[in-house]
Every structure is written in C-alpha cells, then in structure tokens.
DODREN-15332 format. One record per residue (C-alpha): residue in one letter; x, y, z. Coordinates in pm, 1 decimal. Layout:
<site A; <X; Y; Z>>
...
***
This chain:
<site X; <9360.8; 3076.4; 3803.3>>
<site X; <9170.6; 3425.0; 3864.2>>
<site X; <8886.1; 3443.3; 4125.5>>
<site X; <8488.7; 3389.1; 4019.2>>
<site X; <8342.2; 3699.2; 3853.1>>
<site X; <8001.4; 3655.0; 3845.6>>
<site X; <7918.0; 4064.0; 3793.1>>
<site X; <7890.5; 3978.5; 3442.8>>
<site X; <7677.5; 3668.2; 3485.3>>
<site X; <7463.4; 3904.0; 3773.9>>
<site X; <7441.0; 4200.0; 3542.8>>
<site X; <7286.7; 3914.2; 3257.8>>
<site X; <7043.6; 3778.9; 3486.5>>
<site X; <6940.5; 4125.4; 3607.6>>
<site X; <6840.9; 4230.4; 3244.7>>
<site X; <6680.9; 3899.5; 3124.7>>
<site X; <6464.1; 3952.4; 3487.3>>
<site X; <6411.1; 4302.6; 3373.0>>
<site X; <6303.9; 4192.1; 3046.0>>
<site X; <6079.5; 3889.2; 3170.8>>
<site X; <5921.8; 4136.9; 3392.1>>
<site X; <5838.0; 4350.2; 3113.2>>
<site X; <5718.9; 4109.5; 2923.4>>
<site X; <5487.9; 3991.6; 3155.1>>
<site X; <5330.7; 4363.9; 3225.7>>
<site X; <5262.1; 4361.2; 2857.8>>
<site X; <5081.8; 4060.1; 2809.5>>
<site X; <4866.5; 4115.4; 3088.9>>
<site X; <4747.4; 4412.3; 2856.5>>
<site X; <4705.9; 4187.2; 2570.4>>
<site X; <4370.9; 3988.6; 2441.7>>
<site X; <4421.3; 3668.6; 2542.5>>
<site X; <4486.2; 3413.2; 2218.3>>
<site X; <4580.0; 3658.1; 2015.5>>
<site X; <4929.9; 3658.2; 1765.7>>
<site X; <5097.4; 3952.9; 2023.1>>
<site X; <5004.3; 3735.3; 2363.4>>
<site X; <5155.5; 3430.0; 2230.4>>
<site X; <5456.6; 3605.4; 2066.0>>
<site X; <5516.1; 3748.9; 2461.2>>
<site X; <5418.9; 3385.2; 2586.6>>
<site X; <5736.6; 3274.7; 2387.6>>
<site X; <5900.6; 3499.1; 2522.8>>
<site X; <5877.8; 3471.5; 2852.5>>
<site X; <5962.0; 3126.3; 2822.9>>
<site X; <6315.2; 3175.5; 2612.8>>
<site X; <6335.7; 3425.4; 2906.5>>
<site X; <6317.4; 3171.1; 3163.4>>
<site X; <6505.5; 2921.1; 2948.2>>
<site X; <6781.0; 3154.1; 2930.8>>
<site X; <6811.1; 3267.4; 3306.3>>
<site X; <6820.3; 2921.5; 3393.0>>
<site X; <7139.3; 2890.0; 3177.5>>
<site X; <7311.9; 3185.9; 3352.4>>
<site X; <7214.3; 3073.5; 3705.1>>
<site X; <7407.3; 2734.0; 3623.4>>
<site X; <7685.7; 2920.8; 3498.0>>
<site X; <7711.9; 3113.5; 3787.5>>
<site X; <7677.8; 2857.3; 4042.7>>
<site X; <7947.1; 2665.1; 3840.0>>
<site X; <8185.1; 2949.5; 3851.7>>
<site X; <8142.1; 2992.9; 4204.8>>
<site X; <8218.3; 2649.3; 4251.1>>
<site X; <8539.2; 2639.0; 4044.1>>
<site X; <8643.7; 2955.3; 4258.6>>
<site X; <8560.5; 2768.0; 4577.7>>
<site X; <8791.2; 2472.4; 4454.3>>
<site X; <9052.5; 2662.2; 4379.1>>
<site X; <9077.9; 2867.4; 4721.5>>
<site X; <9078.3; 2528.4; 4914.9>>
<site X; <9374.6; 2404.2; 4711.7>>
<site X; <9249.5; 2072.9; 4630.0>>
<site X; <9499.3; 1848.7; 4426.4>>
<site X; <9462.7; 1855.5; 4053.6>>
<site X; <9394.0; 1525.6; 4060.7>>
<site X; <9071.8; 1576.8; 4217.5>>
<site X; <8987.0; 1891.4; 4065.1>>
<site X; <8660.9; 1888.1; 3820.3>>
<site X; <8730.7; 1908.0; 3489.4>>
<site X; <8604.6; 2136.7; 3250.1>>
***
C-alpha cells in the first residue's frame, strides 16, 4: 500500500478556495438580485459543496495512511 498523498487533494482545495474567493470579490461588485449575482451565488455554493468533498477525501486518505503505518490486522482494517 503507498503512503497518503494528499498534494493533489491540497492543490484541489487551494484552487476551488481561490476560485470561491474570486467569486465572492465579484459579487460584491454586482447589483444585488440581479441574473450575474445569483449565477455567482450558485457558485459559491457548488464551490463550497465541492471543497467539502475534497476535505473528506483527504481526511479519509490520511486515515487509511495512518492505518496502514500502525499495522493493524486486515481483519480490522476499514474497508473501502
């Protein structure tokens, strides 16, 4: 089994922050209510939706990687 590498998962999270961050500069700029505010609104939210989805990933990697460095018997090891 190879070690957790989460520099992929980091770099995704990094850019989807980057982008959310963007996102919300430009709809600060935007009239409120109009087609372009709620466009970024949903955007910010798939955003969110999809950093939340990368975090878990992560944190389930890491966890996998922890399991396997403590050389816990396969029959208690998660599966999946």
């Amino acid at each position: 089994m190879m070690k957790a590498n989460s520099g992929l998962a980091n770099k995704g999270i990094e850019r989807i922050l980057e982008l959310s961050a963007d996102a919300h500069i430009r709809r600060r700029w935007t009239a409120k209510d109009s087609p372009e505010f709620h466009k970024l609104t949903g955007a910010i939210a798939a955003y969110g939706k999809a950093l939340a989805l990368l975090t878990a990933l992560r944190q389930r990697e890491e966890f996998h990687a922890i399991i396997y460095q403590c050389d816990v018997p396969p029959a208690l090891q998660p599966v999946g």
